[in-house]
C-alpha positions in Angstrom: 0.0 0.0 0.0 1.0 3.1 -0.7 1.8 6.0 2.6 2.7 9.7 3.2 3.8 11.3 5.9 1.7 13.3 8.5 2.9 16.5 9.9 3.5 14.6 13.0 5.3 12.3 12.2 3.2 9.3 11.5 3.2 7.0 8.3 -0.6 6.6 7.0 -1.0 3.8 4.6 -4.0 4.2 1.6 -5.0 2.4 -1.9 -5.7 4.4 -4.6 -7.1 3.1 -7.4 -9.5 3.6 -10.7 -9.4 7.5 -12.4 -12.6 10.0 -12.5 -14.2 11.4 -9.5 -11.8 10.9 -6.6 -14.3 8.6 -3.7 -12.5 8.8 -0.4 -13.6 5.7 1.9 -12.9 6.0 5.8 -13.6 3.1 7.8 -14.5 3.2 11.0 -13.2 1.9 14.5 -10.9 -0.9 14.5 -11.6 -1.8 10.7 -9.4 -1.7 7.9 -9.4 0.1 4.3 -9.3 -3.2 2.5 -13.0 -3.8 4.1 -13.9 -1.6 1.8 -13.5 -3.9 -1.0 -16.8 -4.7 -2.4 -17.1 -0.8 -2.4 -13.9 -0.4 -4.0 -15.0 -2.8 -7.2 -18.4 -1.0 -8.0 -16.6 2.8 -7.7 -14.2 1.0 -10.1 -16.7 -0.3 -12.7 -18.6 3.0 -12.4 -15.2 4.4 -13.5 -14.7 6.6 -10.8 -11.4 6.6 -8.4 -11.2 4.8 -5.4 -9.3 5.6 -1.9 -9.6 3.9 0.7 -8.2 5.1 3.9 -6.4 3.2 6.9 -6.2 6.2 9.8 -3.6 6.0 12.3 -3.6 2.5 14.4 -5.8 1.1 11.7 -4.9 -1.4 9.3 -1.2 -0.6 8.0 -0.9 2.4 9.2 1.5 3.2 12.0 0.4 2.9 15.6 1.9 6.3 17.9 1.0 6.8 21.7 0.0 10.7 20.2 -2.8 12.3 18.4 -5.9 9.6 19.3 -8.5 12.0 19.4 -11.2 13.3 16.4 -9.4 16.5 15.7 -5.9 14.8 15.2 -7.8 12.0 12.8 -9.4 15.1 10.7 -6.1 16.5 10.2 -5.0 13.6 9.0 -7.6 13.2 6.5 -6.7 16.7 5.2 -3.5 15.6 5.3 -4.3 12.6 2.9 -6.5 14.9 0.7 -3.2 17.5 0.5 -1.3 14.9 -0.2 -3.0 13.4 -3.3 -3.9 16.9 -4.2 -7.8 15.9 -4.5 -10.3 18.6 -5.4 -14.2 17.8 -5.9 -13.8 14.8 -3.7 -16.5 12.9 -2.3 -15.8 11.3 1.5 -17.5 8.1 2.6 -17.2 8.3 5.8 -18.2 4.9 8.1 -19.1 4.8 11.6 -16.2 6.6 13.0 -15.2 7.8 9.6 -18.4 9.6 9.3 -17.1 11.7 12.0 -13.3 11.8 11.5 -15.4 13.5 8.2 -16.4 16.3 10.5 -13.5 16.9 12.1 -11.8 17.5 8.8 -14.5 19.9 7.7 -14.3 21.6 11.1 -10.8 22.7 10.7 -10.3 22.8 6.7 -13.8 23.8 5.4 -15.1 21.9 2.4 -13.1 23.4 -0.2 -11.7 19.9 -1.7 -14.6 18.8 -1.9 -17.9 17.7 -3.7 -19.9 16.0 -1.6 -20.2 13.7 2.1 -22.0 10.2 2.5 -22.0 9.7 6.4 -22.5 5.6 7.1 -24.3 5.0 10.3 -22.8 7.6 12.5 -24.8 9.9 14.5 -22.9 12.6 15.1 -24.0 13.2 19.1 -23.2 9.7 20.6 -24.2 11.5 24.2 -28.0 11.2 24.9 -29.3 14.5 26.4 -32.5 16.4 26.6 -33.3 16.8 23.1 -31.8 15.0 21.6 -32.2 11.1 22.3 -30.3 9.6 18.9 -27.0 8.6 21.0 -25.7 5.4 21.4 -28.2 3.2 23.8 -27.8 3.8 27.3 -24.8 6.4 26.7 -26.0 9.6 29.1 -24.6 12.1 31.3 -24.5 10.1 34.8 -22.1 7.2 32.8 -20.2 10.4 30.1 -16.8 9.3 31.6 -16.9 5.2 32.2 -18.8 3.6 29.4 -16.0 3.5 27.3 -13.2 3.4 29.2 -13.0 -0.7 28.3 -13.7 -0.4 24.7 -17.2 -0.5 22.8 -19.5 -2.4 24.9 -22.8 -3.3 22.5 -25.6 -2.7 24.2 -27.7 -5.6 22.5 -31.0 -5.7 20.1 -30.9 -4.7 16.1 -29.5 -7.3 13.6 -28.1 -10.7 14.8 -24.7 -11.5 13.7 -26.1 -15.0 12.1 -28.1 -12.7 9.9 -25.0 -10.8 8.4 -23.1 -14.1 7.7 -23.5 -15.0 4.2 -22.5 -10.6 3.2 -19.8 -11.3 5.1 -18.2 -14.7 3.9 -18.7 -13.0 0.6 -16.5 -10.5 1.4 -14.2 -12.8 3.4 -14.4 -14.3 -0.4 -12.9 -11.3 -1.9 -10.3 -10.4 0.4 -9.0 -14.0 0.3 -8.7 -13.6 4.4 -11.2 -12.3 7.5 -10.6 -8.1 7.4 -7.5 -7.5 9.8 -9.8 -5.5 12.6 -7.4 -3.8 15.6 -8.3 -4.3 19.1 -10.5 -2.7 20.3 -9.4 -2.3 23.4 -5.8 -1.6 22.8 -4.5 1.2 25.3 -3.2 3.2 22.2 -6.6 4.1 21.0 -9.1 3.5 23.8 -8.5 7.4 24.3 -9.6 8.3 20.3 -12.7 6.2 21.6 -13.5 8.0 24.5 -12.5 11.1 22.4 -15.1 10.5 20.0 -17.9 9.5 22.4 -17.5 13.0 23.7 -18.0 15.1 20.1 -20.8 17.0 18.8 -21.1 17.3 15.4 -24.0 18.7 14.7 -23.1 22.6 14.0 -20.9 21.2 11.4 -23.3 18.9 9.6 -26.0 22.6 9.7 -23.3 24.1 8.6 -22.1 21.7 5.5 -22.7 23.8 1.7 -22.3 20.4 -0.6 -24.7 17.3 -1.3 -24.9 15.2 1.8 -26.5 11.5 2.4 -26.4 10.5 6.1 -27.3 7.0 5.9 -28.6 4.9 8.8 -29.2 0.8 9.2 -32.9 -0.2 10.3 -31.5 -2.5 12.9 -28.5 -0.6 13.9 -27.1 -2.2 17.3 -25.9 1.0 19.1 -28.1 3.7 18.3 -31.8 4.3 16.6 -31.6 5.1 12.9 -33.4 8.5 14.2 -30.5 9.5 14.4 -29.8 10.4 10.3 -33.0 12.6 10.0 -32.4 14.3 13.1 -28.5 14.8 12.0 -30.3 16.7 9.0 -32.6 18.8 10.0 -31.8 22.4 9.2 -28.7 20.8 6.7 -29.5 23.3 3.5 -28.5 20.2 1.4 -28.6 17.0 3.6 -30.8 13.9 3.1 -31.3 11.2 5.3 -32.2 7.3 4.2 -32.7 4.0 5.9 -31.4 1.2 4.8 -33.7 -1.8 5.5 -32.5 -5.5 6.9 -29.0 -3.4 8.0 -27.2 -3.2 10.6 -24.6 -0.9 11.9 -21.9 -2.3 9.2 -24.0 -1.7 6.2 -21.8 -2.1 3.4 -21.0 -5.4 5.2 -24.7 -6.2 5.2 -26.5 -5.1 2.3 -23.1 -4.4 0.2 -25.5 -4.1 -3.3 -27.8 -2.0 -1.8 -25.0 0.0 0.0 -22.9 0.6 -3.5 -26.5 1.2 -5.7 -27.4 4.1 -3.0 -23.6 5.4 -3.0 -23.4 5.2 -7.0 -26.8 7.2 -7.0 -25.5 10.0 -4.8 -22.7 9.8 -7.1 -23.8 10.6 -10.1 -26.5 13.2 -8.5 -23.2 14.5 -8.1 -21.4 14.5 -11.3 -24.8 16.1 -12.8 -24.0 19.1 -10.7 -20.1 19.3 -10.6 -19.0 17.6 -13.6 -15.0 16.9 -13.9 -12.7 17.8 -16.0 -9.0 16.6 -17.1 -6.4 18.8 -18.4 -7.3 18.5 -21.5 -11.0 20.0 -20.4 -13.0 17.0 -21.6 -15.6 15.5 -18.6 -13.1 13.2 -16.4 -16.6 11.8 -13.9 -17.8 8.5 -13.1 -20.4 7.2 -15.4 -23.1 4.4 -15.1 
């Protein structure tokens, strides 16, 4: 895999693949870019270019004691961006992705890019008054402890057995189970507790470009609620449920997951086309 770099001091690893539209896919806690396979061979039929992402202690990336918290992970997505000097990008941001997606546009603005699809992630995970969308059972009286041992799920939503035959298939493709971290490593149990904390929601309000937040029917750890609250007020945000899904939902429903994305895509392209050097239309096409 290829790497750059950080500012800090960190080597990021990434695949980059395909030409058109750059798609940048950010997995979310513990899990790997290569998970993003399945994902990665539609964008690639579609003719668009796919990135996938492994943030710092996941996948190959390196592993430091520093920067495990939401703002550090942003930078380094900007970083990435900066790096492969992407403009009219389009971030796919999973889970924890969604929101390492936020804390990118927090700091850096939206400039590079085109559009956001946010994958199951609310972007309060603390219930208060208000706002009940959080993860389940995740509330002021417990703000400092829940976490402190790694993601406990709180039961209910889609049974593993359910998910088994999406996943062998994409055991299948990889050739091998994704590599997932532990969860419970010391390194990154503070980016966890870090990211339990955040509130995203001024920043999703305040987001200019085409946005999909996308929430799984039978999410584990937190109503799918959560995506149609996440938009309200958004000037160009959507939300959509996808049915017999879980929390992973490319992993679930990976045909539905790539027709929705491929959709949003070229809802997209209509509005920004592309261009190469040479000024002809450089986009994904279906």
């Amino acid at each position: 895999m290829p790497t750059f770099r950080t500012t800090d001091d960190v080597t990021l690893a990434y695949t980059d693949e395909g030409e058109g539209r750059p798609v940048v896919l950010v997995h979310g806690y513990t899990a790997p870019a290569t998970a993003w396979v399945l994902t990665v061979d539609a964008l690639l039929d579609a003719g668009y270019r796919a990135i996938a992402f492994d943030r710092r202690a996941h996948g190959e990336s390196e592993t430091p004691a520093h920067g495990q918290r939401m703002a550090r992970h942003g930078r380094d997505l900007g970083e990435l961006l900066a790096h492969l000097d992407l403009e009219g990008a389009v971030v796919v941001g999973a889970s924890m992705g969604g929101n390492t997606l936020w804390a990118y546009v927090d700091q850096f603005g939206p400039a590079r890019l085109a559009g956001a699809v946010i994958v199951d992630q609310t972007p309060k995970m603390l219930n208060a008054h208000g706002w009940e969308h959080g993860f389940y059972g995740y509330e002021a009286t417990n703000a400092g402890t829940l976490f402190a041992k790694g993601v406990s799920v709180p039961g209910g939503g889609r049974t593993v057995d359910r998910s088994g035959p999406a996943v062998l298939r994409l055991v299948e493709r990889l050739g091998a189970p994704p590599a997932f971290r532990d969860p419970t490593a010391p390194e990154t149990l503070p980016l966890l507790a870090d990211h339990a904390l955040q509130d995203w929601r001024d920043v999703v309000r305040r987001f200019p470009l085409p946005l999909l937040m996308l929430a799984g029917r039978e999410s584990q750890i937190w109503p799918c609620s959560h995506a149609e609250a996440a938009v309200a007020g958004s000037p160009r945000g959507r939300a959509l449920v996808i049915e017999d899904a879980g929390h992973a939902i490319s992993f679930d429903q990976p045909d539905r997951f790539n027709d929705v994305l491929l959709d949003f895509l070229a809802e997209v392209d209509a509005e920004l086309p592309r261009t190469d050097p040479t000024g002809h239309e450089a986009v994904g096409t279906r």
